[in-house]
N, C-alpha and C positions, 0 to 999 in steps of 0.2 A: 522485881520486874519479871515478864512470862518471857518464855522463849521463845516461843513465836505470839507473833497475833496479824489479824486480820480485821479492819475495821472498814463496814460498808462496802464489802464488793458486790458488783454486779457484773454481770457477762450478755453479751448479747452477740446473735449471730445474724442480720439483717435483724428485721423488724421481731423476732422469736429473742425473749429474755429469760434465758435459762437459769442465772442463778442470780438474786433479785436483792441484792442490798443488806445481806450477810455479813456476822464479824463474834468472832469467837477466839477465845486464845487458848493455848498450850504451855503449861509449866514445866520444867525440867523436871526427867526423870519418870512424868505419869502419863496414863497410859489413857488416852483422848479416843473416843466413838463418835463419828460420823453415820448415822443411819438414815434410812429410808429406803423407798421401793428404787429400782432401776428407772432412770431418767428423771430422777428427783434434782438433780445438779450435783452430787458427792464428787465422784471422778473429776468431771469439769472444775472443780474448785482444786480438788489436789493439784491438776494439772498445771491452773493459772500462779497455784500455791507455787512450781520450779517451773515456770515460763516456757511452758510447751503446749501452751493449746494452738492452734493452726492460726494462720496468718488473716485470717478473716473471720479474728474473733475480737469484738470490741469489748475492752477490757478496762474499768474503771473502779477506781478504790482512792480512799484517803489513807488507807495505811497499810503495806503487808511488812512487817517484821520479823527479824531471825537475832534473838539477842538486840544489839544494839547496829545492825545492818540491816539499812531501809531496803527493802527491794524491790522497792517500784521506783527506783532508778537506777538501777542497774542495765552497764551494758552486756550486750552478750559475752562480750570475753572476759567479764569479772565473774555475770551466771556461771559461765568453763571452768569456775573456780571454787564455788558453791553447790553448784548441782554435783551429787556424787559421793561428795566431801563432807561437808557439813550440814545438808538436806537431800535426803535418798528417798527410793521408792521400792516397793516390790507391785509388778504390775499383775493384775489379774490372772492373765494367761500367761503360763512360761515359756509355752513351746511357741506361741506367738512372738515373745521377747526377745526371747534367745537367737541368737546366731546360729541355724543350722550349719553353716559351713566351716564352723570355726568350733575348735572341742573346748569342754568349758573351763581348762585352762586356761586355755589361750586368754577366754574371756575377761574373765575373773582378772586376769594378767593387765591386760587391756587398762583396766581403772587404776591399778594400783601404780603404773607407769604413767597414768595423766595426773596422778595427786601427789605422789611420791617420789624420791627419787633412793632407789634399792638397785644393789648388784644382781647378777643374775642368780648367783646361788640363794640371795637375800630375797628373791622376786618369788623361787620356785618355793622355797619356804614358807614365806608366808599365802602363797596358794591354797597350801596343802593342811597348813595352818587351819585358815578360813573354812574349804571344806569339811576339816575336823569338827571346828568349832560349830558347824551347823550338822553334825555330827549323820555325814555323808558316809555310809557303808565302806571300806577300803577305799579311802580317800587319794590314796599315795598312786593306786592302780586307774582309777577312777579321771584322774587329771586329764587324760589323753580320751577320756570317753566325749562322744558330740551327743547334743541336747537328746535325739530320739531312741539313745542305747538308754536313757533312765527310764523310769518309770514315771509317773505324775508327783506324786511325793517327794521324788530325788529331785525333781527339774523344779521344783519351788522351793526346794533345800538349796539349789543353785543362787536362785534368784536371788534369796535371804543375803547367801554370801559374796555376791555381786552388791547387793544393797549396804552391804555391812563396811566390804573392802574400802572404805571412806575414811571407816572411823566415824560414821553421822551423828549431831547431836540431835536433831530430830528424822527418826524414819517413821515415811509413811506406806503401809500395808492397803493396796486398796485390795478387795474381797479376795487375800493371801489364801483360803481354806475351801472357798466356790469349788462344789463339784470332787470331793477329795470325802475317802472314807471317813468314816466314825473315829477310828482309828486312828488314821494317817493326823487330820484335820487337830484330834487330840495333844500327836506331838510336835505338829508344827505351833500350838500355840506354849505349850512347855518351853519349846524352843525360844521361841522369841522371848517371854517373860525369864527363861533363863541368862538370856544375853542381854535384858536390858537391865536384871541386876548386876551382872560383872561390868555394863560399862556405862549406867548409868543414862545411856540415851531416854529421849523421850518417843513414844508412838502414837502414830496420830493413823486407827485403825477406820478404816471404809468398809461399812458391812451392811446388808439384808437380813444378815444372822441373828437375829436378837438373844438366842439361847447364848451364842456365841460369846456377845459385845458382853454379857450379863456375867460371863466367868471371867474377864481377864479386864474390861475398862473398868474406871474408877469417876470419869466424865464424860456424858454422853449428850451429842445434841441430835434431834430428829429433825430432818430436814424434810421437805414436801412442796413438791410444786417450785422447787429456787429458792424455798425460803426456810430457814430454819423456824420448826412453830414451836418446839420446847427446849429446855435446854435443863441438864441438874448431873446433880450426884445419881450414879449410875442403879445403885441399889433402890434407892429411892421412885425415879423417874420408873425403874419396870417394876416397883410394887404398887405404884398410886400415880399410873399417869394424868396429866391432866388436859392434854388437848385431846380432841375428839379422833384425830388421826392418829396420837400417839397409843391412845385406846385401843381403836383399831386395829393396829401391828400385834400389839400385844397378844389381843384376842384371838386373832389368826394363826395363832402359835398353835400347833398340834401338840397335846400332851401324851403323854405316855403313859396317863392313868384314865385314855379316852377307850381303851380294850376292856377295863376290871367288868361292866357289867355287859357284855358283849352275850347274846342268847346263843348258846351252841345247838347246834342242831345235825341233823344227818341227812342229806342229801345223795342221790345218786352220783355214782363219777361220770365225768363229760368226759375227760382227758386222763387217760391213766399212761404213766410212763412207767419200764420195766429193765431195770437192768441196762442203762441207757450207758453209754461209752462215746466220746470225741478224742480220739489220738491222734496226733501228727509225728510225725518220724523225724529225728535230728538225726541228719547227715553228716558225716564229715568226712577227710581225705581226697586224695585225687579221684576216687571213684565213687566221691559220694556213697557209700556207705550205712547202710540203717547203726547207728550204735547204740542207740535209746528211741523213746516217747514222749512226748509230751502229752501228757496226761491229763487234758484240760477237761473235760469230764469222764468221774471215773466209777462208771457201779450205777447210777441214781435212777432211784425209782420212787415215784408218787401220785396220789390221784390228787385231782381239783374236780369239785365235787359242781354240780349244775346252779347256775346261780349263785357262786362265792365268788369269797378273793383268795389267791392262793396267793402270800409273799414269798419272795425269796430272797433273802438279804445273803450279804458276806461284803469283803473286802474286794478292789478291784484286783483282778486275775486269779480269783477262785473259780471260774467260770462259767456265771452267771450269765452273762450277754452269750455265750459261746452256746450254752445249751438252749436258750430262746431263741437264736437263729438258729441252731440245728432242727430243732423242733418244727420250724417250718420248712425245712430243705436250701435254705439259704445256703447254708453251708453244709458240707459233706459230715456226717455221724460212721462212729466204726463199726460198732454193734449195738443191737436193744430194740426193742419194741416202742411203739409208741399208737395207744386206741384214742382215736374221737367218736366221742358218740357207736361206738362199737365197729367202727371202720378202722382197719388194720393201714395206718399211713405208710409206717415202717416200708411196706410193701408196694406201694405204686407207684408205678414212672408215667411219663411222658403225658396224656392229655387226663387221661381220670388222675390223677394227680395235681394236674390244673385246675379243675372243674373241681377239686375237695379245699382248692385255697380260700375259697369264700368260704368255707367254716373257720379258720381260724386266722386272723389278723394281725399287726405289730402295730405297736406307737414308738418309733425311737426315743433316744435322748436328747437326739438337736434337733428340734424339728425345723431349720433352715436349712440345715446340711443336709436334710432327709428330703426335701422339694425341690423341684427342678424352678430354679431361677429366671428362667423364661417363660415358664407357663404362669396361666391364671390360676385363680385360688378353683374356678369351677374346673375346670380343666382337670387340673392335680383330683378334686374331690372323687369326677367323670371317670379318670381315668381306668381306676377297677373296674368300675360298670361298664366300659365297653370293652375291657378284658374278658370281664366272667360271665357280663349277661350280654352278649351281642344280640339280641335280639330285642331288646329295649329298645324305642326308637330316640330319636335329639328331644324331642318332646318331653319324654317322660323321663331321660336322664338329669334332664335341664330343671323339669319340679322336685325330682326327688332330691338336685341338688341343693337348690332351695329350702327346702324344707329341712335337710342335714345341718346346715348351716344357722336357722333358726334353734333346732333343735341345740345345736353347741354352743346358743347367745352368741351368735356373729349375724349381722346387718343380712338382708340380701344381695345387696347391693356388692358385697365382700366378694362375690363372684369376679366381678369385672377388674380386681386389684393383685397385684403379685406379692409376694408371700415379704421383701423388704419393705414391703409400705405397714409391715404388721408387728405388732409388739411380742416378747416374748412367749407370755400367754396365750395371746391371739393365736398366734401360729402351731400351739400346742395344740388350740382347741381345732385348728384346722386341719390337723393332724386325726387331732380323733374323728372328724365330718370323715375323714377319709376311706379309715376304717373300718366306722359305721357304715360304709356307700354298701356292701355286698352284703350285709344282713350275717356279720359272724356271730358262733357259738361262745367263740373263746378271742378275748384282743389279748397279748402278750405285752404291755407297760414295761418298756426299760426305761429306766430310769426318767418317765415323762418327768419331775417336778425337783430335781435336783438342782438344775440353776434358775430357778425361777423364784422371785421376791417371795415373802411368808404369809404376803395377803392373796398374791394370785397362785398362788400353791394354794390354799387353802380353797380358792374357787375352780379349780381344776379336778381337786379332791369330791369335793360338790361332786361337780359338772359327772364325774366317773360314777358317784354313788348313785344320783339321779336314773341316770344310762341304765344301770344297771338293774334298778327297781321296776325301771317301768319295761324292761324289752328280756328280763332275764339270763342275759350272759353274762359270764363267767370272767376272771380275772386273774392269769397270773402276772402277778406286779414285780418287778425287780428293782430292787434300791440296797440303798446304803443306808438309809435314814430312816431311824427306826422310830421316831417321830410319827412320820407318815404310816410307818405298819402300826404303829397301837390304832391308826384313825382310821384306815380303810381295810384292813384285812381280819379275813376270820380265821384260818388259817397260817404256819407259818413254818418255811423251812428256812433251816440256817447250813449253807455251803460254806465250806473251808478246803479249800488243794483239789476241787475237782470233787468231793466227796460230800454227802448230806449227814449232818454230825447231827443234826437235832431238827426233829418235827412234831408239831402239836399244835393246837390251838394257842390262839395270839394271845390272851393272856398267861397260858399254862408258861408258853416259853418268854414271854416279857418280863411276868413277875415272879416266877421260880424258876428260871435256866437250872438247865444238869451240865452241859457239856461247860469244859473252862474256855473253848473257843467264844462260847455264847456271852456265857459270864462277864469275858475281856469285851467283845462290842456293849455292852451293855455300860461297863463300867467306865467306857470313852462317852458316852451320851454328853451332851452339856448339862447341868441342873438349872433349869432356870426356877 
């Protein structure tokens, strides 16, 4: 018999049926993929999976099974007894999850005293335990830390062992690795596959990833539109899919052998940085104190050539975001040069410094947290243009808004709508309308396509290539996913501590690394 099973659920939230008459099972011990794009129905179905979807969700099935405990009769205070315990979750976002006001002791604390019953010294132990076991840096020190003193990594090492502190026989991971370096994402999947041979549980993983599901599941179903359209053996299903959408995921996958015949070429530099430096001062003592630096960028210097992509990859807090907003005066730089186009930036304050912002642009990495929530999508697009060109009249802001908009395949009509009526892509793409509004030489890409599904990454990717061929500007891209640098970039530098350890052409450094920092991202890739 399977350890879990699900037969025939649907969900429905008023007349909208989001996951459509579904039913798939889990055997002990193996490790189960749920894939598809975002608002495919995955989450939703985890959710109904431990009876937490919101109160105004109609919720219908002939069976959800755990072992030989039905639980679509269960009441809530048996769930109290089950959710936790013997089906667990680790939920996407940590620092959303997590308890800010509470250190994640406490937390971790929290479970083990609703499932268990342990003395205090027996409580602290096994905390410290759990930490270990998710193999949390100075786990012992560490206890008394709250959610925002980790890093990204550490606060999903949390959650693991929040998830774990049960004892679960089935945990479910929904998109555990979203957004997390090459690296990091590497050993949080060790991790798990490590702990589900010492204890046996089963996982029932939630992913977009397909490189991902492809190293670590063994059963995978692809869900689309609410409804699962394939289902198999995980090797199998991504070398010979057979639905037409499961095809498509597939296809959409960026290779890393999409650089090998790449045309080098030599182009003038647009952007040359020299000797660039961002230090911040750590203070300490009653008089505060200078006692050190933070060293977040330290020494870098490079061109990006007229018409290319420049990447820059590393891990998070080698200081990659750190040097793309300095670069634009975002934030404060301590020393370096920095040319566009033979204009000395480095050097200008106050309104000619304004008036140079329309050469060079940003696309953040959220583009919801990056738009103001009250305004219009025209509005947000306008809004550079009556910054930089005040002399433009409503007329001509309002066509050429239009036209931006077409130009990044969004409606016209996407004007009159605010940026939550918009899909995750969508809102990338209205990000880029944005950037484009002031006619820049150079848009600075952080991380546009890191949590975005593998099909609409792949049309973002496009959508940047396109842009780029036909207006000829220039790209430096910032990511973790080197995926995406064998597809879009010609060019490639590799940041480690603040420092550029390895630069060349994006094949030279994909498929022959010198430095072993390069080497180690490389050797974290997934192989699909």
């Amino acid at each position: 018999m399977s350890l879990f099973a699900i037969e025939n659920l649907s969900i429905r939230f008023g007349d909208t049926l989001v996951v459509d008459n579904i039913s798939f099972e889990i055997h002990a011990g193996e490790t189960f993929a749920l894939v598809g794009e975002s608002g495919s129905g995955k989450s939703m179905t985890a959710l109904a999976a431990l009876n937490l979807l919101p109160y105004n969700a109609n919720v219908q099935s002939d069976l959800m099974r755990l072992q030989s405990e039905n639980l679509s009769q269960l009441s809530e205070k048996n769930w109290c007894k089950i959710r936790g315990r013997r089906l667990s979750i680790i939920f996407q976002d940590p620092i959303a999850s997590l308890n800010p006001v509470m250190t994640i002791g406490q937390q971790i604390a929290e479970v083990l005293t609703l499932h268990f019953e342990l003395s205090k010294i027996e409580l602290k132990q096994r905390v410290v335990e759990l930490l270990q076991q998710v193999e949390l840096p100075n786990a012992v020190q560490r206890v008394k830390d709250y959610p925002h003193q980790l890093s990204g990594g550490q606060r999903q090492r949390v959650m693991i062992a929040l998830a774990l502190a049960g004892k679960p026989d089935l945990l479910i991971a929904d998109e555990p690795t979203t957004a997390l370096d090459v690296t990091i994402q590497a050993q949080i999947l060790e991790l798990l596959k490590n702990i589900q041979a010492q204890t046996g549980m089963a996982l029932w993983l939630i992913s977009h990833d397909l490189a991902l599901v492809a190293n670590i599941a063994q059963r995978v179903a692809v869900m689309q539109n609410g409804k699962i359209v394939e289902t198999g053996d995980a090797k199998n299903l991504f070398q010979n899919p057979q639905h037409p959408y499961s095809q498509k995921l597939v296809a959409a996958l960026p290779s890393m052998r999409s650089c090998e015949n790449k045309e080098i070429t030599v182009k003038p530099a647009l952007l040359t940085v020299q000797n660039f430096h961002c230090h911040y001062p750590i203070r300490k003592g009653i008089l505060k104190r200078v006692v050190d630096y933070v060293r977040a960028v330290d020494g870098v210097s490079f061109s990006l050539q007229q018409g290319k992509t420049l990447a820059l990859v590393g891990e998070s807090g080698c200081g990659k975001t750190t040097l793309g907003k300095a670069l634009l005066h975002l934030i404060p730089s301590s020393s370096g040069e920095v040319f566009l186009d033979g204009i000395a930036l480095h050097s200008l304050t106050g309104e000619v410094l304004r008036q140079q912002r329309a050469a060079i642009q940003i696309v953040f990495q959220d583009p919801f947290s990056s738009m103001n929530p009250r305004m219009l999508v025209g509005e947000i697009i306008a809004e550079g243009l009556r910054a930089l060109h005040s002399k433009m009249s409503a007329t001509e802001r309002e066509t050429r808004v239009r036209n931006l908009l077409l130009r990044v395949e969004l409606p016209e009509e996407a004007m009159y709508r605010y940026p939550h009526e918009f899909s995750g892509g969508q809102r990338q793409r209205i990000c880029i309308a944005r950037a484009l509004a002031v006619e820049p030489k150079v848009i600075i890409c952080d991380e546009p396509t890191s949590a975005l599904d593998v099909s609409v990454q792949a049309q973002i990717i496009q959508l940047l290539k396109t842009l780029q061929k036909e207006q000829g500007m220039s790209y430096l891209f910032i990511t973790h996913d080197l995926g995406v640098v064998a597809e879009i970039a010609d060019d490639v530098l590799v940041m480690y501590k603040g420092k550029i350890v390895e630069q060349g052409a994006v094949a030279q450094v994909l498929m022959q690394p010198q430095h072993p920092y390069t080497q180690k991202l490389l050797a974290a890739v997934p192989k699909f």
